[in-house]
N, CA and C atoms of all chains as a GROMACS GRO file, in nm:
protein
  561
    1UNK      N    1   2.171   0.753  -0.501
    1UNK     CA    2   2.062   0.656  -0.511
    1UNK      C    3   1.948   0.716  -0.594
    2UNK      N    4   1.904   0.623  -0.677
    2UNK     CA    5   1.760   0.672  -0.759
    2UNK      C    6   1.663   0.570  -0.726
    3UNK      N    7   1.521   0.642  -0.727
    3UNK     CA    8   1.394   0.598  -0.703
    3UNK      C    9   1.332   0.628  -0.815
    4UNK      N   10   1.218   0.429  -0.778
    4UNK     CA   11   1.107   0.454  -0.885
    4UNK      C   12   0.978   0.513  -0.831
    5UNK      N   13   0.938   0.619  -0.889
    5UNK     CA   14   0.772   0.667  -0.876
    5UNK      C   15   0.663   0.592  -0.926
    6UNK      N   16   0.629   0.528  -0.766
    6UNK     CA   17   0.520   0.407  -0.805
    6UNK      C   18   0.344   0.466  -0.789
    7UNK      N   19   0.342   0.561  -0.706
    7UNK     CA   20   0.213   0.616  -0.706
    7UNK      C   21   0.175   0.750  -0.795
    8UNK      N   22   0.096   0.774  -0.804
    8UNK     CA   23   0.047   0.901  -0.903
    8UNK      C   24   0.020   1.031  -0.831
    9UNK      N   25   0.063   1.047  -0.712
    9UNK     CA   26   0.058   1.141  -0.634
    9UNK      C   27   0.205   1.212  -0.638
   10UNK      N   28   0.298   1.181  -0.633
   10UNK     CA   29   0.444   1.196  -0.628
   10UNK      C   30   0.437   1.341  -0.719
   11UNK      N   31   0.436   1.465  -0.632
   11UNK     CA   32   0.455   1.582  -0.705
   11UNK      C   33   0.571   1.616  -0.830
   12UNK      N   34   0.496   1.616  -0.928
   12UNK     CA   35   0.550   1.668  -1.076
   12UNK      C   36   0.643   1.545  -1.111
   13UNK      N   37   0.606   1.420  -1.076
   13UNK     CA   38   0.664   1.266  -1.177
   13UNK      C   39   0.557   1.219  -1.180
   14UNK      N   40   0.526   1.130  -1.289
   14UNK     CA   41   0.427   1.012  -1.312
   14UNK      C   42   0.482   0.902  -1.244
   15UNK      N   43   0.367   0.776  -1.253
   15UNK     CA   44   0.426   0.662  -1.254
   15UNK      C   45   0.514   0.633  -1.333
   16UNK      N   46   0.669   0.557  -1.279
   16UNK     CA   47   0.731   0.516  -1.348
   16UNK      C   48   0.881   0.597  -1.361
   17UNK      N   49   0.875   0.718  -1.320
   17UNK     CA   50   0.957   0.812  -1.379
   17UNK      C   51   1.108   0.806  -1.248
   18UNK      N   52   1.176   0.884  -1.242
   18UNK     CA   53   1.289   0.824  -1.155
   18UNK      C   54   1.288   0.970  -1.061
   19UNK      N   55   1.309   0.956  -0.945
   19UNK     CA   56   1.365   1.049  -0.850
   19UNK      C   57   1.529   1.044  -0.792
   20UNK      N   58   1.556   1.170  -0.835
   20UNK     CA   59   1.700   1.132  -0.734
   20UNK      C   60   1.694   1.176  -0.600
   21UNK      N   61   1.835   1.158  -0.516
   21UNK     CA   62   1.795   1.201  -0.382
   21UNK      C   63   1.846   1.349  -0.407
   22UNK      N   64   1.936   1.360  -0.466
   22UNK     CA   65   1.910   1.580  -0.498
   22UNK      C   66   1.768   1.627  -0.492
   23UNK      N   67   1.678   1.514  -0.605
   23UNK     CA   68   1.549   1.608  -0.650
   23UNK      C   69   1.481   1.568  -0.526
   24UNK      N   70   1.543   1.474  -0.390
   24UNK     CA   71   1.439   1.457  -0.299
   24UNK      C   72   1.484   1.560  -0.138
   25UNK      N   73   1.543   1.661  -0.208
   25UNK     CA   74   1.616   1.668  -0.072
   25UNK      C   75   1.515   1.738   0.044
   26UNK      N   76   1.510   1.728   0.167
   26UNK     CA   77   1.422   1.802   0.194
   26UNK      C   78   1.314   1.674   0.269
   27UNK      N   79   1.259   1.560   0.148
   27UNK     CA   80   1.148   1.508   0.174
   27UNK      C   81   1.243   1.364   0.257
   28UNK      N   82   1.110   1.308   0.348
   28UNK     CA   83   1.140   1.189   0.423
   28UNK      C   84   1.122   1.076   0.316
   29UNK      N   85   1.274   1.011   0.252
   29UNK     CA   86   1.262   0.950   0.119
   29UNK      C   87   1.237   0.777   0.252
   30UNK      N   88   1.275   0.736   0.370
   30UNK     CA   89   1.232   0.664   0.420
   30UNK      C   90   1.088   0.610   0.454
   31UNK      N   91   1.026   0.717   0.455
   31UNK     CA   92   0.844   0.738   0.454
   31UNK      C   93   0.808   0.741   0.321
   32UNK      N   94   0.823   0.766   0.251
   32UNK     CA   95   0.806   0.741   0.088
   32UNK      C   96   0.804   0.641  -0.002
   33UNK      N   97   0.917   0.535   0.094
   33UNK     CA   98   0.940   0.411   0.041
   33UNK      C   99   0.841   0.337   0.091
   34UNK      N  100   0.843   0.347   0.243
   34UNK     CA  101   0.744   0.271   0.346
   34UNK      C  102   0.573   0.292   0.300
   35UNK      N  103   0.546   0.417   0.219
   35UNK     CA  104   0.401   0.441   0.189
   35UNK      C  105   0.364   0.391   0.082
   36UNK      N  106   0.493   0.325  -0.007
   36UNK     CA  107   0.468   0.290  -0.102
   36UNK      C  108   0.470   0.389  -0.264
   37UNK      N  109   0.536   0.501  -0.242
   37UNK     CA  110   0.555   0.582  -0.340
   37UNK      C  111   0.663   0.564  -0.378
   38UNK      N  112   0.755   0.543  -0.361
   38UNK     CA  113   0.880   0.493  -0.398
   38UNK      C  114   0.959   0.359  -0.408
   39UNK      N  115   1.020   0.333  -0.458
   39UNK     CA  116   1.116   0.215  -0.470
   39UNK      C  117   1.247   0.242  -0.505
   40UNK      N  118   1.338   0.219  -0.431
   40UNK     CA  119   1.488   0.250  -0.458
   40UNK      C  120   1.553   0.130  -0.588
   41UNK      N  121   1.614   0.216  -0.678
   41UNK     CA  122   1.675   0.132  -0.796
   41UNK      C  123   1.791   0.075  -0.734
   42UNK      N  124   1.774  -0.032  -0.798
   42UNK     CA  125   1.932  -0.101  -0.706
   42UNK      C  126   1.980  -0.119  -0.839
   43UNK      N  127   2.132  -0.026  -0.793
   43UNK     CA  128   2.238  -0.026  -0.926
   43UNK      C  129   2.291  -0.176  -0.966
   44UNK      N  130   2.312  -0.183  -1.126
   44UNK     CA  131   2.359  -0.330  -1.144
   44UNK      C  132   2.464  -0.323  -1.236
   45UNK      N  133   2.618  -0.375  -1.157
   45UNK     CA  134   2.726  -0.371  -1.225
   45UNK      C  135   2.751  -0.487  -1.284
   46UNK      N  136   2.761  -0.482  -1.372
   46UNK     CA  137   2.876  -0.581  -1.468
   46UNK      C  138   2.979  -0.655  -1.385
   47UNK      N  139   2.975  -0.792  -1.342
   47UNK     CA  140   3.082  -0.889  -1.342
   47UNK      C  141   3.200  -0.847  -1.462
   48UNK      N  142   3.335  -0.840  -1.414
   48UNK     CA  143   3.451  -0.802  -1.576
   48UNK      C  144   3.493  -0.969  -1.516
   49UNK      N  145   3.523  -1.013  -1.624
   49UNK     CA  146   3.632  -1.164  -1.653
   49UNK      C  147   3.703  -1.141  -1.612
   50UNK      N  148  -0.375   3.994  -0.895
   50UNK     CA  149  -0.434   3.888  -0.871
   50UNK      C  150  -0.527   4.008  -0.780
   51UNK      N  151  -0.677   3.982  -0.792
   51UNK     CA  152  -0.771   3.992  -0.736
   51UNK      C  153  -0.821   3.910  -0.630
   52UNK      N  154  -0.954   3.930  -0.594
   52UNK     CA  155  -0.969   3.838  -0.458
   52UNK      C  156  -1.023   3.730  -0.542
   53UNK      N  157  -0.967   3.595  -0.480
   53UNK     CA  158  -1.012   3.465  -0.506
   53UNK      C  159  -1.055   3.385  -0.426
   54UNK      N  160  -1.144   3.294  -0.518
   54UNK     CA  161  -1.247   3.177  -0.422
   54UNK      C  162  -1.089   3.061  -0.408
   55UNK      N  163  -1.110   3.028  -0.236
   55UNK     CA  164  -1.007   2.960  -0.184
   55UNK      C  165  -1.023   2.836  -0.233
   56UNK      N  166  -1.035   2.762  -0.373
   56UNK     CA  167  -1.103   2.619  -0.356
   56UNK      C  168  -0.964   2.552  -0.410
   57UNK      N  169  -0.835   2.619  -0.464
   57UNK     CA  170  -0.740   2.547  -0.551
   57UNK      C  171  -0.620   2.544  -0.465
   58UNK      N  172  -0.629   2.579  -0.324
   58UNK     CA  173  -0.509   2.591  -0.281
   58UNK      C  174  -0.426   2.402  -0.272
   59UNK      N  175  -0.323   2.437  -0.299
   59UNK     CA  176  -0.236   2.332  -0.340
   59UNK      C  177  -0.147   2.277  -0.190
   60UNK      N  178  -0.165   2.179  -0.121
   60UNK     CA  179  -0.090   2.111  -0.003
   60UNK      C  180  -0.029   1.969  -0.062
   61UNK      N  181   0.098   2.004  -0.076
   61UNK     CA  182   0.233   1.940  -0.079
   61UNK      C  183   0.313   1.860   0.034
   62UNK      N  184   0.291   1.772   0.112
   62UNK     CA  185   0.362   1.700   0.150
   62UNK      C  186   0.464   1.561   0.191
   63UNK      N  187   0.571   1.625   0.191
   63UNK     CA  188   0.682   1.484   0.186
   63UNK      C  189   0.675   1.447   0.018
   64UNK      N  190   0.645   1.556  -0.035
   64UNK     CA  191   0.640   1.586  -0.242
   64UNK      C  192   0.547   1.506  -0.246
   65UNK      N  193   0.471   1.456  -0.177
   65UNK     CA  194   0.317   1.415  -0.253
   65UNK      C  195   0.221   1.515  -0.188
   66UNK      N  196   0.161   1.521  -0.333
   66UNK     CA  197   0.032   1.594  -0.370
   66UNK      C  198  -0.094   1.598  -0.294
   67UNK      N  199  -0.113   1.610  -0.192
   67UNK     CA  200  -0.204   1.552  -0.102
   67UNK      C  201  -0.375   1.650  -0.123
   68UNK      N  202  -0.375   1.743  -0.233
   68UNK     CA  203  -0.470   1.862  -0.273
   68UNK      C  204  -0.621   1.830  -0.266
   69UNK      N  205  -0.611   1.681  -0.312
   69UNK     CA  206  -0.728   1.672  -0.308
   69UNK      C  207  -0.774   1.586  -0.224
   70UNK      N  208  -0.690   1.562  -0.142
   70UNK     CA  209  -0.726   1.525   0.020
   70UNK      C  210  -0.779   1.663   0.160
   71UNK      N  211  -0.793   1.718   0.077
   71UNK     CA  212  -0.774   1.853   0.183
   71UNK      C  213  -0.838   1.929   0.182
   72UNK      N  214  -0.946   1.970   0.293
   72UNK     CA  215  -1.028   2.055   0.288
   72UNK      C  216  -1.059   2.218   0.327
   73UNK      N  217  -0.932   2.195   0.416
   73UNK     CA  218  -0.919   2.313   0.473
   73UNK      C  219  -0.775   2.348   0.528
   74UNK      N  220  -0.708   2.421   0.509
   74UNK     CA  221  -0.539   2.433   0.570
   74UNK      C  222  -0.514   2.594   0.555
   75UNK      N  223  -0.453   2.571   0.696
   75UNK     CA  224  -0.420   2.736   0.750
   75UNK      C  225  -0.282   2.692   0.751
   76UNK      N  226  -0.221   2.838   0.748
   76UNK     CA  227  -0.048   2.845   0.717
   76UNK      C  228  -0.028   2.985   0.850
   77UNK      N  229  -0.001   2.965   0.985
   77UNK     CA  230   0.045   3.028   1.064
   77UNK      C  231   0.163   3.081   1.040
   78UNK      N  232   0.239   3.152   1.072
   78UNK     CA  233   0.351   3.255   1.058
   78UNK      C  234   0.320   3.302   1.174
   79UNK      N  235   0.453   3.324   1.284
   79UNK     CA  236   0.406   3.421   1.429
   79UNK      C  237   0.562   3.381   1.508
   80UNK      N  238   0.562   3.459   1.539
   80UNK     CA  239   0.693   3.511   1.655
   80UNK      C  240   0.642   3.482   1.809
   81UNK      N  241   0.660   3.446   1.859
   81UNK     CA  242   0.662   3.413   2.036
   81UNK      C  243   0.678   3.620   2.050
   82UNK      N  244   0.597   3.664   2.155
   82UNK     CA  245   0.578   3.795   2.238
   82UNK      C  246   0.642   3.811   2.341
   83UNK      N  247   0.782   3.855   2.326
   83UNK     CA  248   0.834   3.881   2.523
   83UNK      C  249   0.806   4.015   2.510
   84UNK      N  250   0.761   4.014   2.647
   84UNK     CA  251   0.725   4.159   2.674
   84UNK      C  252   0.860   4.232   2.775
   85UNK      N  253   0.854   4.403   2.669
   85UNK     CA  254   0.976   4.443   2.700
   85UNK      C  255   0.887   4.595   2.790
   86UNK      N  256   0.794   4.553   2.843
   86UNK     CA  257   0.733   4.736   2.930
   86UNK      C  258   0.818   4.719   3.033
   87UNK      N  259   0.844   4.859   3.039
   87UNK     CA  260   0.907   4.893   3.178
   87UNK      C  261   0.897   4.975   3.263
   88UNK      N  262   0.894   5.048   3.411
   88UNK     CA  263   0.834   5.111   3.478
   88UNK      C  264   0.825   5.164   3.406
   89UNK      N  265   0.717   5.302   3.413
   89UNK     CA  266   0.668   5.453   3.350
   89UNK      C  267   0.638   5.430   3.222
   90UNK      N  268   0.590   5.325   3.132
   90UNK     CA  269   0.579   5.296   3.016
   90UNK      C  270   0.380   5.271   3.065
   91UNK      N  271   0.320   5.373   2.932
   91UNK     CA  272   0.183   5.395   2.921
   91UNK      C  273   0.103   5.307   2.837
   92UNK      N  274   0.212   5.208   2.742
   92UNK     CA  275   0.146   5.090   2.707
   92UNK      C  276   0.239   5.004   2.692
   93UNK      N  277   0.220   4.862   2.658
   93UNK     CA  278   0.274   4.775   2.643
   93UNK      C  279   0.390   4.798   2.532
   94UNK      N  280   0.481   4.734   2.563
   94UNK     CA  281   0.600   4.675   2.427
   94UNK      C  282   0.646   4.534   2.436
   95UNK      N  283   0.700   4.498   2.314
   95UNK     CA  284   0.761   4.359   2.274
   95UNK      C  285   0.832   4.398   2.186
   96UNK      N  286   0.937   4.277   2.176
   96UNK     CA  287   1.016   4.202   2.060
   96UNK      C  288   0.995   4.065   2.055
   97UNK      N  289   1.042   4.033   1.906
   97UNK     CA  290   0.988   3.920   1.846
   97UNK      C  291   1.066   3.799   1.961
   98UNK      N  292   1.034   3.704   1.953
   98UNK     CA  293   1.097   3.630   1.997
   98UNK      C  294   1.160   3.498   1.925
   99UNK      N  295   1.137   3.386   1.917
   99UNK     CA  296   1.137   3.261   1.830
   99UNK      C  297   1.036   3.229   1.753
  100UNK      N  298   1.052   3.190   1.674
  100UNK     CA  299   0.918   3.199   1.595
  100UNK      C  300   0.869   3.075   1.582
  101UNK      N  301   0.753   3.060   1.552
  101UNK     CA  302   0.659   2.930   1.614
  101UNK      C  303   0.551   2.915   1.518
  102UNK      N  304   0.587   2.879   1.369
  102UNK     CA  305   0.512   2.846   1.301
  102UNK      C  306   0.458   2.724   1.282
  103UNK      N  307   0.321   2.668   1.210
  103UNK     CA  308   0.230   2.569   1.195
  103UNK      C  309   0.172   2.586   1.012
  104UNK      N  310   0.099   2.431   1.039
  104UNK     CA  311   0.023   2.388   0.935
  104UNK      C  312  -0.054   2.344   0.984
  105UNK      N  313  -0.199   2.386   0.963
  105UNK     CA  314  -0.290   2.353   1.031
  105UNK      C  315  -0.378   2.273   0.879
  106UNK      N  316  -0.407   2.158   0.895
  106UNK     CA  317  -0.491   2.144   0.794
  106UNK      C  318  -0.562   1.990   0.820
  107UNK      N  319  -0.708   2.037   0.747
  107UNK     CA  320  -0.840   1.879   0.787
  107UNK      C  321  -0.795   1.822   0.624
  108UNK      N  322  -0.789   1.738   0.667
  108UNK     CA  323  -0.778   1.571   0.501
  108UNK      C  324  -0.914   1.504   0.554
  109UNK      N  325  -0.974   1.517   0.432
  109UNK     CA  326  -1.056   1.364   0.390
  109UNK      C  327  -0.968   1.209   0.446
  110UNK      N  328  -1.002   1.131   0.494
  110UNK     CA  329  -0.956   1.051   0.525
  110UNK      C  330  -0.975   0.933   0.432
  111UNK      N  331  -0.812   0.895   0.400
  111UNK     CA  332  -0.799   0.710   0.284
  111UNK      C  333  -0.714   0.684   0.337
  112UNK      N  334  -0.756   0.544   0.390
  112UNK     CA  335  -0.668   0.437   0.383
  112UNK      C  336  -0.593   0.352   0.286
  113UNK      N  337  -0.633   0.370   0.168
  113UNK     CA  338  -0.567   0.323   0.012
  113UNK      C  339  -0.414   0.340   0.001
  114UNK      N  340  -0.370   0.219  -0.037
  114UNK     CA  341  -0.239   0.267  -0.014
  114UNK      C  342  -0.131   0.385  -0.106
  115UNK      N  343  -0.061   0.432  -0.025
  115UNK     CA  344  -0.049   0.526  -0.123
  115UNK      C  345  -0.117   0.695  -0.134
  116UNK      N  346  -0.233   0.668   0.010
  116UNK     CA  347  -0.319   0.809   0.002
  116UNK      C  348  -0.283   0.875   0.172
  117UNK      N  349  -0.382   0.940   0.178
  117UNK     CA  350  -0.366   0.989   0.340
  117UNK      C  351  -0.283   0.941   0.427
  118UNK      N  352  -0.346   0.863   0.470
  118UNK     CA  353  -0.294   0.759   0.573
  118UNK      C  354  -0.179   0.713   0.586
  119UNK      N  355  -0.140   0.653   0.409
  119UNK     CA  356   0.019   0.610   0.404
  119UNK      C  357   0.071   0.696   0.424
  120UNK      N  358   0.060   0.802   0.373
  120UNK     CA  359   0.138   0.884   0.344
  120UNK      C  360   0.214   0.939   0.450
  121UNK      N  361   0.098   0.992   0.551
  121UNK     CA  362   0.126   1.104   0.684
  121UNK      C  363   0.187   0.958   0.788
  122UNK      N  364   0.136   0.837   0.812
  122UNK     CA  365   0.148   0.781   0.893
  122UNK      C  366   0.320   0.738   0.926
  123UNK      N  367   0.350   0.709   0.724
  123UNK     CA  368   0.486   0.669   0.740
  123UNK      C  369   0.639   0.759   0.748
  124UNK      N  370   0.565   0.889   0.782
  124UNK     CA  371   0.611   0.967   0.844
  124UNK      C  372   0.654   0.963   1.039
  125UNK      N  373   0.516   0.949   1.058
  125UNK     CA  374   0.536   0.972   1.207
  125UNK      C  375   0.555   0.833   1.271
  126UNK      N  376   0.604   0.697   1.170
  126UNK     CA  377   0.703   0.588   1.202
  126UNK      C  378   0.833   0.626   1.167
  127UNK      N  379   0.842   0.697   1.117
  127UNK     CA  380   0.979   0.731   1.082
  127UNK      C  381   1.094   0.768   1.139
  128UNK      N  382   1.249   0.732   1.173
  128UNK     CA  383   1.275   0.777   1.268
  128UNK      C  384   1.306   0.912   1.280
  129UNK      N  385   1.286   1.003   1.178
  129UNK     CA  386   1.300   1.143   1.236
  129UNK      C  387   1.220   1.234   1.248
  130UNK      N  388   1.040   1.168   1.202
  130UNK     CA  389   0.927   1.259   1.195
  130UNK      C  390   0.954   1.388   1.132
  131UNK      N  391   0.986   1.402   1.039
  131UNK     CA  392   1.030   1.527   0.970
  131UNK      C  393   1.014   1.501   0.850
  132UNK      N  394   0.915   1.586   0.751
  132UNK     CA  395   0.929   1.600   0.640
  132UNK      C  396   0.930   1.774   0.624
  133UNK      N  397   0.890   1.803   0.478
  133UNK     CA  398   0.879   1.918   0.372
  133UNK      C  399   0.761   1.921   0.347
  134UNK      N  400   0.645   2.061   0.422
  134UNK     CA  401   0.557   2.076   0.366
  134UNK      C  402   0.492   2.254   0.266
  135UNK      N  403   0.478   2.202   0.194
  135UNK     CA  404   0.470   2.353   0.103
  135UNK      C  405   0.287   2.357   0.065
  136UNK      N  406   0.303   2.470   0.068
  136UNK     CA  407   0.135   2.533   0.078
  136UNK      C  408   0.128   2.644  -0.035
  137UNK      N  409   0.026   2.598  -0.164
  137UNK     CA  410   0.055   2.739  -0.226
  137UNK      C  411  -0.098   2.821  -0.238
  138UNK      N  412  -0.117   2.894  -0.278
  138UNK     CA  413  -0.262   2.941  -0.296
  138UNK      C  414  -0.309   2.860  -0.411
  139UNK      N  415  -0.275   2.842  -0.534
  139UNK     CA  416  -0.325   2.758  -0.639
  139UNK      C  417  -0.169   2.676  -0.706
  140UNK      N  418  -0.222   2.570  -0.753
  140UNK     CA  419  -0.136   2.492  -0.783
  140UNK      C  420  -0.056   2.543  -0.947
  141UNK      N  421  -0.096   2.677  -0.954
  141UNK     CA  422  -0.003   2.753  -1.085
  141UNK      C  423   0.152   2.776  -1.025
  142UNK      N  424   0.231   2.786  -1.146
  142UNK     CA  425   0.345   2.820  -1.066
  142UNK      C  426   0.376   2.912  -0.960
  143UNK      N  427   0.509   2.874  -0.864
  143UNK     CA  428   0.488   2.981  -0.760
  143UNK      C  429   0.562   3.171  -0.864
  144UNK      N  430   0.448   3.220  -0.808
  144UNK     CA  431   0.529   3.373  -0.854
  144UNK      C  432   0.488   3.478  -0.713
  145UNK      N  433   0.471   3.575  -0.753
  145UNK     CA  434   0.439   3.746  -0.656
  145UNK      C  435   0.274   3.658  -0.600
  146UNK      N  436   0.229   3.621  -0.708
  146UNK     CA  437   0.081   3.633  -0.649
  146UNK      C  438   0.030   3.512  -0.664
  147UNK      N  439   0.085   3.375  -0.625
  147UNK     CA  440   0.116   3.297  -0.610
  147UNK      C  441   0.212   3.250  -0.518
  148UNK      N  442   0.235   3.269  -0.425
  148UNK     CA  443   0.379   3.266  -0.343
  148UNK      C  444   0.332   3.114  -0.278
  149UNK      N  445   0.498   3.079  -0.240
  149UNK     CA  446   0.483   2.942  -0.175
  149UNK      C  447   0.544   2.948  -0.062
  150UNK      N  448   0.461   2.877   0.072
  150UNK     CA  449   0.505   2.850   0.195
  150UNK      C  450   0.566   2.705   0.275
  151UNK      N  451   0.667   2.714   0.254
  151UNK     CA  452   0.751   2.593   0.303
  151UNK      C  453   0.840   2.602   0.426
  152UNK      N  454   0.802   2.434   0.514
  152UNK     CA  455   0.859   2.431   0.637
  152UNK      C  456   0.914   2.314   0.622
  153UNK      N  457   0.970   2.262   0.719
  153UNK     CA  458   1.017   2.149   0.764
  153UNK      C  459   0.911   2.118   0.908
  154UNK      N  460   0.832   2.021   0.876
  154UNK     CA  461   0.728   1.996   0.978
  154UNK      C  462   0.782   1.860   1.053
  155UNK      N  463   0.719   1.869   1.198
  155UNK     CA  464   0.762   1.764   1.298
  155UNK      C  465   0.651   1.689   1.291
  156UNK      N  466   0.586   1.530   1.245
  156UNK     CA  467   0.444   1.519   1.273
  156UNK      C  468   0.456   1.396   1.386
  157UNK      N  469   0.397   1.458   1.483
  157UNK     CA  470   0.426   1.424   1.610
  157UNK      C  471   0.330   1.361   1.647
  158UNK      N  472   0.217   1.366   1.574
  158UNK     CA  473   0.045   1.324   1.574
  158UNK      C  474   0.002   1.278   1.492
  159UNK      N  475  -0.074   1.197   1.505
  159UNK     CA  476  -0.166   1.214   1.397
  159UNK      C  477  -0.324   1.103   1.470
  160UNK      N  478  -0.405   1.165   1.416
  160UNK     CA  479  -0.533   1.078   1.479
  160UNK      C  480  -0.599   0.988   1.319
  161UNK      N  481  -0.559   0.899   1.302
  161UNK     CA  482  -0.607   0.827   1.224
  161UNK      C  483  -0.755   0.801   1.219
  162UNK      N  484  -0.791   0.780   1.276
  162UNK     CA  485  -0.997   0.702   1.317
  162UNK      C  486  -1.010   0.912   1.428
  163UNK      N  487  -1.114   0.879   1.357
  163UNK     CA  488  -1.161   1.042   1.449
  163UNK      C  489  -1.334   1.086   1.388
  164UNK      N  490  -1.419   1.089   1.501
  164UNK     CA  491  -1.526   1.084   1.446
  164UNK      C  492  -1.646   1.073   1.491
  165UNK      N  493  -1.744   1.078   1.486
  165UNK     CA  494  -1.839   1.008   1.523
  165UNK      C  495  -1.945   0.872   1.440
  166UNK      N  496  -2.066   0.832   1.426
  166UNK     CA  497  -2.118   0.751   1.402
  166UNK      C  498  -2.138   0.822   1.217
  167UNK      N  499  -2.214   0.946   1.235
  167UNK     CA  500  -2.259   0.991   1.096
  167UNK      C  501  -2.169   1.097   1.033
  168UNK      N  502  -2.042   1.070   1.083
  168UNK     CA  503  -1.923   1.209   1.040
  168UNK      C  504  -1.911   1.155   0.914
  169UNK      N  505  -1.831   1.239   0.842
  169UNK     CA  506  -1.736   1.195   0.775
  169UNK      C  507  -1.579   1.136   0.809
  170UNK      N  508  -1.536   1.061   0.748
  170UNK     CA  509  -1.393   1.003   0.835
  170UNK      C  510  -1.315   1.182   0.755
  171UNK      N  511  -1.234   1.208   0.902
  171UNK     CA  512  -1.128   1.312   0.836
  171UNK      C  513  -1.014   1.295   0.961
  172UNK      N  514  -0.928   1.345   0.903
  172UNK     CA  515  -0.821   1.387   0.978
  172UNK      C  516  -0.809   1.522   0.984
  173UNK      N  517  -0.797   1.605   1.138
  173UNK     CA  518  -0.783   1.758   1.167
  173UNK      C  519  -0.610   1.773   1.176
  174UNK      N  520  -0.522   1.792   1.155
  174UNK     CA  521  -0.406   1.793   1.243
  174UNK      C  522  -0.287   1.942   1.190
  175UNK      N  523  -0.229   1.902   1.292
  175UNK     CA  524  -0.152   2.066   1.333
  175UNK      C  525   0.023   2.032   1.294
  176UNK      N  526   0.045   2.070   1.230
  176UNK     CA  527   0.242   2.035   1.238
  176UNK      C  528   0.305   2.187   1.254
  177UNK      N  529   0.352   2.151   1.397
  177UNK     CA  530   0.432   2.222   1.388
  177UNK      C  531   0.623   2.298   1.324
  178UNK      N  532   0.671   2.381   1.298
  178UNK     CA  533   0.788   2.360   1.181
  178UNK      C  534   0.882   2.394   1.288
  179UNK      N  535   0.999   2.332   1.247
  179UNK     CA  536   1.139   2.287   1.272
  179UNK      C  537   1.168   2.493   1.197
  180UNK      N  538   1.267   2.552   1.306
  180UNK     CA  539   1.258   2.638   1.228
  180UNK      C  540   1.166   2.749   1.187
  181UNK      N  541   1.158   2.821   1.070
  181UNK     CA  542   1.063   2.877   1.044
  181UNK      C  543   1.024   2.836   0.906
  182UNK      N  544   0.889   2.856   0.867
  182UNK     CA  545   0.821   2.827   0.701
  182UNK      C  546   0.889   2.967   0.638
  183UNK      N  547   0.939   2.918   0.524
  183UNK     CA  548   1.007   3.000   0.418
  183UNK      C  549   0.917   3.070   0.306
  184UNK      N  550   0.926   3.184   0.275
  184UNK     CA  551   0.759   3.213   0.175
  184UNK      C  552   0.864   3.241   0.050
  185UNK      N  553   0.872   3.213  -0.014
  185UNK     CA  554   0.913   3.233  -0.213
  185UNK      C  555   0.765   3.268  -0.253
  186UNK      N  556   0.829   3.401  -0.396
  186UNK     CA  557   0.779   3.448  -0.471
  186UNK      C  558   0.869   3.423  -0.597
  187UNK      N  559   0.959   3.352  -0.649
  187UNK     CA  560   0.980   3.277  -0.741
  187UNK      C  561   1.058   3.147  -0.758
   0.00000   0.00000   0.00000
């Protein structure tokens, strides 16, 4: 899973920039979302014919 | 590194930057004391026991989302109250004289509103670590 860095506090990403859960290991990525520093990318596959 | 004015120390938690929320933070390190004297012994002895480290540190208090408040609070809704908190002396990289202190903290507390009429709003609070705080020098 990857996250967007929505606040400017998020040690060593800007706004905008992506977190993975490797680079989050350790931190409460559930409290992060809930505080509003994060947003989880929701992957988007291709429909095939 | 010479002696330095304490004003840059860097508090990291749950990877947000919380530095300039923070006015004051102590980094405990300490072993629990069982005492090992035994008859005919002229002073005391011990060994270490479990170790029982803390983060002691006062925040300026925000409610903004995204600052203090979110931050620590949506922790201790969380269901495992556990984050990553790292403490460095200045926010330069960690090296020898620079070293970084990291735990896994339980936040079991927190006093949101704390104060009186002409205080300043702050938060005092204590986390204790899961474990022991880890010190790196690179």
């Amino acid at each position: 899973m990857d996250y967007k860095v929505l606040s400017e506090l998020v040690a060593g990403k800007a706004t905008g920039e992506t977190l993975t859960d490797k680079e989050l290991e350790g931190a409460n990525v559930e409290a992060l979302i809930s505080a509003g520093h994060l947003q989880e990318i929701k992957s988007t596959q291709k429909k095939e014919d | 590194m010479a002696v330095f004015l304490n004003n840059g120390v860097s508090v990291t938690i749950n990877s947000v930057d919380l530095s300039a929320y923070v006015s004051s933070v102590t980094v405990t390190r300490e072993f629990d004391e069982l005492e090992t004297t035994a008859m005919g012994a002229s002073g005391h002895s011990r060994i270490a026991g479990l170790s029982n480290d803390s983060f002691t540190i006062s925040f300026f208090q925000d409610f903004a989302a995204t600052k203090v408040n979110a931050t620590l609070e949506a922790v201790l809704d969380s269901a495992s109250k556990t984050t990553t908190c790292v403490v460095k002396p200045t926010s330069a990289a960690v090296s020898a004289t620079n070293p970084s202190y990291t735990g896994t903290i339980f936040v079991g507390s927190w006093t949101p509103i704390n104060g009186g009429v002409a205080d300043l709003a702050t938060v005092d609070a204590t986390f204790k670590v899961n474990g022991a705080i880890a010190k790196a020098t690179t």
